[in-house]
Biopython code that builds the backbone (N, CA, C, O; Angstrom):
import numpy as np
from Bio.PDB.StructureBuilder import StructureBuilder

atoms = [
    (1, "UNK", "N", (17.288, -11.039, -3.023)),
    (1, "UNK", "CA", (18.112, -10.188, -2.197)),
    (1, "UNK", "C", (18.288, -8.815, -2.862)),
    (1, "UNK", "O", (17.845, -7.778, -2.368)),
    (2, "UNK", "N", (19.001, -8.887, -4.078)),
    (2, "UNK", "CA", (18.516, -7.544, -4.672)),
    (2, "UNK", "C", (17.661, -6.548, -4.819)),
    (2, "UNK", "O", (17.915, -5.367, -5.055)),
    (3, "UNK", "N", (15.905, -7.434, -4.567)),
    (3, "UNK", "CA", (14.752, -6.389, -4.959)),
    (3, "UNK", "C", (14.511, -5.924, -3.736)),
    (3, "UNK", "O", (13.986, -4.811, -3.729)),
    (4, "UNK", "N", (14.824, -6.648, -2.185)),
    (4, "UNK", "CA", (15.307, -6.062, -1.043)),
    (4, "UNK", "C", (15.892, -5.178, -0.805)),
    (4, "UNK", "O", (15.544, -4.356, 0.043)),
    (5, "UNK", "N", (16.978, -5.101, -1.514)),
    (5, "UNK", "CA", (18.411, -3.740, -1.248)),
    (5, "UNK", "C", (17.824, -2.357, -2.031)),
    (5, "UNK", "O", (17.771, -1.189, -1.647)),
    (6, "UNK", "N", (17.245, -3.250, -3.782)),
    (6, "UNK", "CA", (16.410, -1.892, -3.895)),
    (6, "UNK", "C", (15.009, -1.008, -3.281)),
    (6, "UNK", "O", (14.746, 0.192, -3.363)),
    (7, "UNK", "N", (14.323, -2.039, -2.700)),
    (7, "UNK", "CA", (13.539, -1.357, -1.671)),
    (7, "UNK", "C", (13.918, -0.143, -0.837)),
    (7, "UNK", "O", (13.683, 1.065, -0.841)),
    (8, "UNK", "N", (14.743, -1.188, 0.020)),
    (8, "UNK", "CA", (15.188, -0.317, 0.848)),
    (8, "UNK", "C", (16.093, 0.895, 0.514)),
    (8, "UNK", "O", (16.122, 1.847, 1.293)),
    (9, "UNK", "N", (16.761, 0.890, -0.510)),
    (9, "UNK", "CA", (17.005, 2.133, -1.057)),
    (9, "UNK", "C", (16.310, 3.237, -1.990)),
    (9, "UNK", "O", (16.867, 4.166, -2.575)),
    (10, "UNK", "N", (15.087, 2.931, -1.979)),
    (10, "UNK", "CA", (14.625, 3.867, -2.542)),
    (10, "UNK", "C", (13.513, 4.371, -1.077)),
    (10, "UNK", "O", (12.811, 5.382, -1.082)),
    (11, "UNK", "N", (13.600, 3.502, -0.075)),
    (11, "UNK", "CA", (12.749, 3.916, 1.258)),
    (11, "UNK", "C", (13.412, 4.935, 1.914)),
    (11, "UNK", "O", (12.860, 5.800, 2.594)),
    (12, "UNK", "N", (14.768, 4.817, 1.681)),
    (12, "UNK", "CA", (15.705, 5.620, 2.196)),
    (12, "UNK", "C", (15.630, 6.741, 1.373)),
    (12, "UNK", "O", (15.926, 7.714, 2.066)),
    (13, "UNK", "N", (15.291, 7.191, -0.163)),
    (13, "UNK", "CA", (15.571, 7.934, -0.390)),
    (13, "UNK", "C", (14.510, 9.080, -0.239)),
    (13, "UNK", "O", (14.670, 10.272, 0.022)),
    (14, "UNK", "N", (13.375, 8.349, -0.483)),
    (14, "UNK", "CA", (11.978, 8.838, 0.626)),
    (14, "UNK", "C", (12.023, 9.425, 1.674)),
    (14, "UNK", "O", (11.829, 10.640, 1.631)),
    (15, "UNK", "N", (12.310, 8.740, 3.066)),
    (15, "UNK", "CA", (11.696, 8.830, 3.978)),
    (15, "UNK", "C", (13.190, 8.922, 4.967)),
    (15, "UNK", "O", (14.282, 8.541, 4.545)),
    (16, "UNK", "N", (13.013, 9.372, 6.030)),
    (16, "UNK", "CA", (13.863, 9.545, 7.129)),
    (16, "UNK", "C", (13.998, 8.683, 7.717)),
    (16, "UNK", "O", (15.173, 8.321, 7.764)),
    (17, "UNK", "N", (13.099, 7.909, 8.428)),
    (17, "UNK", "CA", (13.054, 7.219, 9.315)),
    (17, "UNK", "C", (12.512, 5.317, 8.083)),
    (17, "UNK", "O", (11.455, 5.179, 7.466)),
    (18, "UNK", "N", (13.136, 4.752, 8.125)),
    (18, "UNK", "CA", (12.228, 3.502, 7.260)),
    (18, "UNK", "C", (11.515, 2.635, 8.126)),
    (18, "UNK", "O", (12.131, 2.098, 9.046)),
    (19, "UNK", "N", (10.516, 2.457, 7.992)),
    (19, "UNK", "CA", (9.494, 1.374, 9.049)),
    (19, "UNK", "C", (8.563, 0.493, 7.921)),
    (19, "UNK", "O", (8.629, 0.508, 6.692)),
    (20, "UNK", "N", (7.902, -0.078, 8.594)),
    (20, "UNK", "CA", (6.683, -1.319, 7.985)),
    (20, "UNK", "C", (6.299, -0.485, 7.091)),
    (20, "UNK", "O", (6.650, -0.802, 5.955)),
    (21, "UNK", "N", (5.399, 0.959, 7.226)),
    (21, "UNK", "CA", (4.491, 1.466, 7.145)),
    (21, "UNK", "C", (5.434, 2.121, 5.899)),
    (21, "UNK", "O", (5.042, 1.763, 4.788)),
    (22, "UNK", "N", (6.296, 2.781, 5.895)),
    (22, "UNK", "CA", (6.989, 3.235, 4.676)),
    (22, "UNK", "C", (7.542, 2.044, 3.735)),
    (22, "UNK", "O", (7.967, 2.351, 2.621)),
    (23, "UNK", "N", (7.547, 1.039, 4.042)),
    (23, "UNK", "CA", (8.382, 0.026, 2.844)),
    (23, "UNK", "C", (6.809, -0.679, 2.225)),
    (23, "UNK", "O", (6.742, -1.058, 1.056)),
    (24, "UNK", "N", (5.612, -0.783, 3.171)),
    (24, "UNK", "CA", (4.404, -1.151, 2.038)),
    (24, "UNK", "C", (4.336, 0.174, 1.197)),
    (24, "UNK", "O", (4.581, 0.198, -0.009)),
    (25, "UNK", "N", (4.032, 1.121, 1.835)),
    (25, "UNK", "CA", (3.866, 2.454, 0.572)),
    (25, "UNK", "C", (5.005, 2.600, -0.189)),
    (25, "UNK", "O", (4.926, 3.265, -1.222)),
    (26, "UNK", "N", (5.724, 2.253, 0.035)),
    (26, "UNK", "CA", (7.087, 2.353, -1.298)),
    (26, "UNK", "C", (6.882, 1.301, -1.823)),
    (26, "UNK", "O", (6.323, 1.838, -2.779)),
    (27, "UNK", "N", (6.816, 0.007, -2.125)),
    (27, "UNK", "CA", (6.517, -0.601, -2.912)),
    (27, "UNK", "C", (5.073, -0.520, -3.201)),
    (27, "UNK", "O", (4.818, -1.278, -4.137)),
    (28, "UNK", "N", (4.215, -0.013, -2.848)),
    (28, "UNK", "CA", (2.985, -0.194, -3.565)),
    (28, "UNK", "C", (1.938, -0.993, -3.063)),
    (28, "UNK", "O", (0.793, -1.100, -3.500)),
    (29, "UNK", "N", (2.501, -1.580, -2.028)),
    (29, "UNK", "CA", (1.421, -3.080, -1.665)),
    (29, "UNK", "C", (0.378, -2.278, -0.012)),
    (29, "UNK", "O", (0.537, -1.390, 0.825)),
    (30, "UNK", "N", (-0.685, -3.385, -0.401)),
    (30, "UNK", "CA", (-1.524, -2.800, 0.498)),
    (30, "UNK", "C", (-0.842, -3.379, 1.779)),
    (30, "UNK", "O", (-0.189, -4.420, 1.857)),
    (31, "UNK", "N", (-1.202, -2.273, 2.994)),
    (31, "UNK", "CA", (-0.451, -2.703, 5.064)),
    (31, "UNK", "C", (-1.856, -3.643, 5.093)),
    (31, "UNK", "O", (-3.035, -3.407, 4.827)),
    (32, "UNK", "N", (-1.128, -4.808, 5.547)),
    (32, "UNK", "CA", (-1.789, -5.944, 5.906)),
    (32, "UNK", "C", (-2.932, -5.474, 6.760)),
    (32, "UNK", "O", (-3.958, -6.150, 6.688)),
    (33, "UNK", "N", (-2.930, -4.363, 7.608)),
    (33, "UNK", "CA", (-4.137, -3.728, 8.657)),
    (33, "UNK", "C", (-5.750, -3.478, 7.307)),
    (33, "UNK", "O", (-6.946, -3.737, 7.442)),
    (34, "UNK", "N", (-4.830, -2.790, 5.950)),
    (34, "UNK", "CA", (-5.932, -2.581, 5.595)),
    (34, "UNK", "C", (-6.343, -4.041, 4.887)),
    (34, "UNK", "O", (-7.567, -4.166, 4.871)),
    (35, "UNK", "N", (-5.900, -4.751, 4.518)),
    (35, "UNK", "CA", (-6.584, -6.190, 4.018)),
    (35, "UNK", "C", (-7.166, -6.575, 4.989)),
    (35, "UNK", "O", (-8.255, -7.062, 4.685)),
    (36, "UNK", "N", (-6.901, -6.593, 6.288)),
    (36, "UNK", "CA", (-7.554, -7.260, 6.947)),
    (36, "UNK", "C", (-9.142, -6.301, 7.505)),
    (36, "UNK", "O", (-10.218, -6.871, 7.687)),
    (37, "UNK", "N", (-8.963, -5.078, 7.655)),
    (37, "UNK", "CA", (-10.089, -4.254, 7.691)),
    (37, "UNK", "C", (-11.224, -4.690, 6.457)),
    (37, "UNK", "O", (-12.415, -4.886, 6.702)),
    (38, "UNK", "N", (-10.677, -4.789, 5.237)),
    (38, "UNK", "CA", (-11.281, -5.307, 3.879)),
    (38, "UNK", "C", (-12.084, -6.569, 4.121)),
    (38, "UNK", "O", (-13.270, -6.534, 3.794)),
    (39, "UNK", "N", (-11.574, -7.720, 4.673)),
    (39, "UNK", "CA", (-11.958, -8.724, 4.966)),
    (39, "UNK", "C", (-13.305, -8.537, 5.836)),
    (39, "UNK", "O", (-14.451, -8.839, 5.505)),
    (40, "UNK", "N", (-12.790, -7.875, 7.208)),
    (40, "UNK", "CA", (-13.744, -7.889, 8.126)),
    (40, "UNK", "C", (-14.580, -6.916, 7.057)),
    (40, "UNK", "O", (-14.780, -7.659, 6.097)),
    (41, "UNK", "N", (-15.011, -5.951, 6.837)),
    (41, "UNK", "CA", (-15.965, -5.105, 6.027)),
    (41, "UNK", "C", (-16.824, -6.136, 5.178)),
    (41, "UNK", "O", (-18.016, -6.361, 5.388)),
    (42, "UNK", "N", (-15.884, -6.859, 3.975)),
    (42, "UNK", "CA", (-17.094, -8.098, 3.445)),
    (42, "UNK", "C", (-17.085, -9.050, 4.456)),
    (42, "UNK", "O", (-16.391, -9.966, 4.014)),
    (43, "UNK", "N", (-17.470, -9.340, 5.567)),
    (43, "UNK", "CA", (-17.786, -10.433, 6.235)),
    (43, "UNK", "C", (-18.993, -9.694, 6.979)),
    (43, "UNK", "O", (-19.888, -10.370, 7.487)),
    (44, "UNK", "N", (-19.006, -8.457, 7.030)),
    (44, "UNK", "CA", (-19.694, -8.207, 8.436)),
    (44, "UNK", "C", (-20.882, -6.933, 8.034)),
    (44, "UNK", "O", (-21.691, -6.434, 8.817)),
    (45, "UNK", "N", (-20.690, -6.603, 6.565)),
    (45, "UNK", "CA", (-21.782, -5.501, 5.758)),
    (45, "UNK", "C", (-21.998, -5.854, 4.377)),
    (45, "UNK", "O", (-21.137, -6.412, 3.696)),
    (46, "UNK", "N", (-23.360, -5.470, 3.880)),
    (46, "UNK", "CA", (-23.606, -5.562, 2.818)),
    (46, "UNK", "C", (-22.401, -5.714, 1.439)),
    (46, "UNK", "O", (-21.228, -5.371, 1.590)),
    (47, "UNK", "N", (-22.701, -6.030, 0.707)),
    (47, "UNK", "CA", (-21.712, -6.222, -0.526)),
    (47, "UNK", "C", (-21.604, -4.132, -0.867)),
    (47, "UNK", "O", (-20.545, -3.516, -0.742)),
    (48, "UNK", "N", (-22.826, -3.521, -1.242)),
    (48, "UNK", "CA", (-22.861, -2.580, -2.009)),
    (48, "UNK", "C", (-22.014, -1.414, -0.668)),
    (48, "UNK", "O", (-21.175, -0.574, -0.994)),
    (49, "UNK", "N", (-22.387, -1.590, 0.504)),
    (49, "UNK", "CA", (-21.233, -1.221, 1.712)),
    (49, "UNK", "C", (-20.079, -1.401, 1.909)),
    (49, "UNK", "O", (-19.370, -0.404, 2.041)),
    (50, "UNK", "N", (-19.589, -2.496, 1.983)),
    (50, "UNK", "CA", (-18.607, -2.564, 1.882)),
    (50, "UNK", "C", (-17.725, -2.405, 0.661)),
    (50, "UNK", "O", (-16.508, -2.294, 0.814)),
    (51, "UNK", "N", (-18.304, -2.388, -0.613)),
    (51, "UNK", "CA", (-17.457, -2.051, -1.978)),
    (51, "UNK", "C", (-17.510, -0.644, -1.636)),
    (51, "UNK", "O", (-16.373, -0.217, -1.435)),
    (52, "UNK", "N", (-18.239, 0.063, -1.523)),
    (52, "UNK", "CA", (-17.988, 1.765, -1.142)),
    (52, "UNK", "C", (-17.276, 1.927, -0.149)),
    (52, "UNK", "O", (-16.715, 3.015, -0.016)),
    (53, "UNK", "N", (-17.148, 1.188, 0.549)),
    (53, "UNK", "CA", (-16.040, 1.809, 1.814)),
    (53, "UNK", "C", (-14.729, 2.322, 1.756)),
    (53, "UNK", "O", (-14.282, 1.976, 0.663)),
    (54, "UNK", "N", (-13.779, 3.050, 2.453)),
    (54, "UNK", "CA", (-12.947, 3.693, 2.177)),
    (54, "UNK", "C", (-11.585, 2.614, 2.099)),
    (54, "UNK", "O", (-10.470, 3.031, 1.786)),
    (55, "UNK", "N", (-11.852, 1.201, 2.425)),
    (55, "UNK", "CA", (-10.724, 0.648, 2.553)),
    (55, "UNK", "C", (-10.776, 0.115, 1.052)),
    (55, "UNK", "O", (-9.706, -0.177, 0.518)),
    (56, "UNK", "N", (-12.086, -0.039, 0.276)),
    (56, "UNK", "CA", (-11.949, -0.635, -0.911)),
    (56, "UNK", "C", (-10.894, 0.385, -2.238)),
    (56, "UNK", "O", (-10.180, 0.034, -3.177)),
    (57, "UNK", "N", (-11.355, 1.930, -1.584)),
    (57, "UNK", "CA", (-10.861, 3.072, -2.517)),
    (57, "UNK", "C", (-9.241, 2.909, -2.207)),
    (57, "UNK", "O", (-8.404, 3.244, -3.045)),
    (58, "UNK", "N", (-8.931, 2.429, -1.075)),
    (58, "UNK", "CA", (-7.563, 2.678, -0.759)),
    (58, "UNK", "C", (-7.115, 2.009, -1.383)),
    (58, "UNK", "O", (-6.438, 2.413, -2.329)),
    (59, "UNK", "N", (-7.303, 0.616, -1.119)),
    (59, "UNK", "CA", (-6.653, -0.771, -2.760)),
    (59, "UNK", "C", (-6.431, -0.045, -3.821)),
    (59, "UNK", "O", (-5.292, 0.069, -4.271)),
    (60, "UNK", "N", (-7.486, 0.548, -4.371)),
    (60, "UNK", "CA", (-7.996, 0.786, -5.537)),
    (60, "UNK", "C", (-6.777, 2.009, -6.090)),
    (60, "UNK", "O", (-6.386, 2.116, -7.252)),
    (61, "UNK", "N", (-6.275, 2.964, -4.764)),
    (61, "UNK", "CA", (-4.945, 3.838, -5.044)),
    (61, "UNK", "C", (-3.948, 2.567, -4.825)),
    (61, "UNK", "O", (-3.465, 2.494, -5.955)),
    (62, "UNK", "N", (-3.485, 1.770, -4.252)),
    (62, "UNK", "CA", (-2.258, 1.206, -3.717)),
    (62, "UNK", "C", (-2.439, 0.427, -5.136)),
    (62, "UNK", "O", (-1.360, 0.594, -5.704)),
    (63, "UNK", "N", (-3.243, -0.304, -5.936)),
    (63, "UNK", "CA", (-3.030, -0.639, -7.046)),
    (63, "UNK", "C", (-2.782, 0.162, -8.152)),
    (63, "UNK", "O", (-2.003, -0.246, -9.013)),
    (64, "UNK", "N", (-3.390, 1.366, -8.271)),
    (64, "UNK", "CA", (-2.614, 2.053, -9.435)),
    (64, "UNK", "C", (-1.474, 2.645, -8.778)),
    (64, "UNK", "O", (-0.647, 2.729, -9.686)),
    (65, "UNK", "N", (-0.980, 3.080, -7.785)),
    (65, "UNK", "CA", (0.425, 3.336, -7.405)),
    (65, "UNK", "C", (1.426, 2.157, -7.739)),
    (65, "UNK", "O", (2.493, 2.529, -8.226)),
    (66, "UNK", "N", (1.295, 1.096, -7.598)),
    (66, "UNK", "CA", (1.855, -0.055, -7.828)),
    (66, "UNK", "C", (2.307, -0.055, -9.249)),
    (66, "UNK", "O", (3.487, -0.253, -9.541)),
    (67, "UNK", "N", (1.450, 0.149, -10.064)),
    (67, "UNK", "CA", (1.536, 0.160, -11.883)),
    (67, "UNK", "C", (2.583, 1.902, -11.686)),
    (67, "UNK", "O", (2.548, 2.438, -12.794)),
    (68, "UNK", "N", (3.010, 2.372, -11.157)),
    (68, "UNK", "CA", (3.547, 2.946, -11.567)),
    (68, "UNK", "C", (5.189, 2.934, -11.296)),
    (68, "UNK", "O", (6.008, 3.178, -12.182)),
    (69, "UNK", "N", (5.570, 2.570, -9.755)),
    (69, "UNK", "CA", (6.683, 2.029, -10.163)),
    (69, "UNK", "C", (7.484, 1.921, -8.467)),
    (69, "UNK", "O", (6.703, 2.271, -7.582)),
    (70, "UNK", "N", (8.462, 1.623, -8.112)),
    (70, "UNK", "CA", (8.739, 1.786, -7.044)),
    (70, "UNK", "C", (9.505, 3.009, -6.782)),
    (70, "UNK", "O", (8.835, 3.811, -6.132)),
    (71, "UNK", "N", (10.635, 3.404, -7.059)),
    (71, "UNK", "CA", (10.802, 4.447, -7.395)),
    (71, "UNK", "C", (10.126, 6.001, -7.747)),
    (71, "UNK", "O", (10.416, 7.134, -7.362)),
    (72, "UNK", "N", (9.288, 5.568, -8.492)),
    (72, "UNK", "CA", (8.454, 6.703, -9.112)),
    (72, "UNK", "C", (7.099, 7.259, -8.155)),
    (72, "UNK", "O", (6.400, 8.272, -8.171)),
    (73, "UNK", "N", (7.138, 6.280, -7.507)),
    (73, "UNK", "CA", (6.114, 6.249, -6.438)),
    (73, "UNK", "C", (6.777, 6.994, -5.127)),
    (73, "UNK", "O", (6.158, 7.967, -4.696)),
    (74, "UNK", "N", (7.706, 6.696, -4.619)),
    (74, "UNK", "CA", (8.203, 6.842, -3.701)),
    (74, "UNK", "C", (9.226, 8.491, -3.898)),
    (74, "UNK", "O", (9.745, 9.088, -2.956)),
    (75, "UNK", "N", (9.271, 8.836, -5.082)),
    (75, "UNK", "CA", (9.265, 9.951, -5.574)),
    (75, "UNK", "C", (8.207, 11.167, -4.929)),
    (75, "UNK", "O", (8.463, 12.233, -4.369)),
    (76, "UNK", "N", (7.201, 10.650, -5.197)),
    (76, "UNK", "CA", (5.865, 11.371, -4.862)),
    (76, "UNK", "C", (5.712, 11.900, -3.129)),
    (76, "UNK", "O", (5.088, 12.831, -2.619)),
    (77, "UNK", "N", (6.550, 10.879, -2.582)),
    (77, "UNK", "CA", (5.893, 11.179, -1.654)),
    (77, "UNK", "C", (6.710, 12.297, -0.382)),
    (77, "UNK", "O", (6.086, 12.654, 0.617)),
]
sb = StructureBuilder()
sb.init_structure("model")
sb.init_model(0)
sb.init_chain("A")
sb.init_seg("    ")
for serial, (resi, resn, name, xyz) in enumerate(atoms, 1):
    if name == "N":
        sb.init_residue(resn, " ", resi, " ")
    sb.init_atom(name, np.array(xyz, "f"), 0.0, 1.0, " ", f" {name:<3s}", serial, name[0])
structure = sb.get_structure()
């Protein structure tokens, strides 16, 4: 319940409006749209295609945003 309240208060301190789309980017975690784009990409193209694709680079930010902090992240934006 706590890491909830701090979410949402640091979404708030972000953003105007708080939605889905602002509480995955404040914490760091990838929007389920792009995992699932990820999925379909390795199911449906080459390995060396789909690792270049733009949904793999996006992980690849939402994980080092993550290592940096919730707060500190949500700072940024």
């Amino acid at each position: 319940m706590r890491r909830a309240l701090n979410v949402l208060q640091a979404c708030h301190a972000a953003y105007d409006r708080i939605g889905e789309t602002e509480v995955y980017t404040c914490t760091g975690s990838p929007h389920p749209a792009d995992i699932e784009a990820i999925v379909n990409s390795m199911l449906s193209e080459e390995f060396t295609t789909s690792h270049q694709s733009e949904h793999f680079y996006l992980l690849k930010v939402v994980d080092i945003n993550a290592m940096v902090g919730v707060s500190d992240h949500c700072a940024q934006d």
